[in-house]
C-alpha positions as CSV (number, residue, x, y, z in Angstrom):
1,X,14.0,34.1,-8.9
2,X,14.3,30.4,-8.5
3,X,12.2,28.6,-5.6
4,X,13.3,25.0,-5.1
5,X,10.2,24.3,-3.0
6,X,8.2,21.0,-3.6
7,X,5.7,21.5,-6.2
8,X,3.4,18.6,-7.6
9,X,1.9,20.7,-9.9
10,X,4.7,20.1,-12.0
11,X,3.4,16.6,-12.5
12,X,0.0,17.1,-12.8
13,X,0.5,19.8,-15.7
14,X,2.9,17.0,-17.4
15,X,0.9,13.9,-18.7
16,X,4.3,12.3,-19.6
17,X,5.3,12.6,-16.2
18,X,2.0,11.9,-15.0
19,X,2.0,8.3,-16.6
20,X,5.4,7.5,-15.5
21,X,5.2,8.0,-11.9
22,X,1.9,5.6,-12.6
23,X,3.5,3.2,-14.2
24,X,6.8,3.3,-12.1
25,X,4.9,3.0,-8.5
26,X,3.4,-0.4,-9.1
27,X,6.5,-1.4,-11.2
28,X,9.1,-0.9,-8.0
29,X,6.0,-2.6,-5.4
30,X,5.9,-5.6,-8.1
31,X,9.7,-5.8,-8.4
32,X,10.2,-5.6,-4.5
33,X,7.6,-8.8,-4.1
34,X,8.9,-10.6,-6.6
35,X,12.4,-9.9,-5.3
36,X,10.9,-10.6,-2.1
37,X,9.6,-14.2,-3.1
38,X,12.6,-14.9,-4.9
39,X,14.9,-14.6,-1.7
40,X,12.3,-16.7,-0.3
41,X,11.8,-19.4,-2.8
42,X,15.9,-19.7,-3.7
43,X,18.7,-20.2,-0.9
44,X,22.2,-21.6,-1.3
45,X,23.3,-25.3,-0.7
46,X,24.2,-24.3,3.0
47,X,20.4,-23.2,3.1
48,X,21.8,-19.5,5.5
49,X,23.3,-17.4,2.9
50,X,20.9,-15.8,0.7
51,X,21.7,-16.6,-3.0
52,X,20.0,-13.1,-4.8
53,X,21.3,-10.5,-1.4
54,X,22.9,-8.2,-4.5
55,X,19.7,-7.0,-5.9
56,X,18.0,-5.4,-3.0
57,X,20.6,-2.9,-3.9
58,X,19.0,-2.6,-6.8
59,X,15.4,-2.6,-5.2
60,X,16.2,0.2,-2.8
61,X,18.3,2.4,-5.7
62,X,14.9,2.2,-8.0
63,X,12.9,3.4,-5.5
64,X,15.3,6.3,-4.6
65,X,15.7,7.4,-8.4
66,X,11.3,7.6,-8.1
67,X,11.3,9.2,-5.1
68,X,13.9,12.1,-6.2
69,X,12.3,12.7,-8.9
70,X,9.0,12.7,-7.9
């Protein structure tokens, strides 16, 4: 009755779904740079301890949140 199988028609057949995976794709690889850069650019007064660490969190939860649902 139900089949939980992988189907991407499902987003094809959905422009709303479509357009979000399109716009969320680019919007985690731009957020992961700039996180990227950030960590880079910005270090504490010690110059070891990484002064924006938290957020990857945050990075690698956004990209499991498109990746289920995709």
């Amino acid at each position: 009755m139900f089949d939980h199988g992988f189907d991407p028609g499902y987003v094809f057949r959905h422009p709303v779904f479509l357009v979000t995976f399109i716009i969320a794709i680019p919007a985690w690889i731009i957020a992961f740079a700039s996180q990227a850069a950030a960590e880079a650019k910005y270090s504490s007064a010690d110059g070891r301890t990484p002064v924006v660490n938290t957020l990857w969190f945050n990075i690698w939860l956004q990209l499991a949140v498109i990746i289920h649902l995709l």
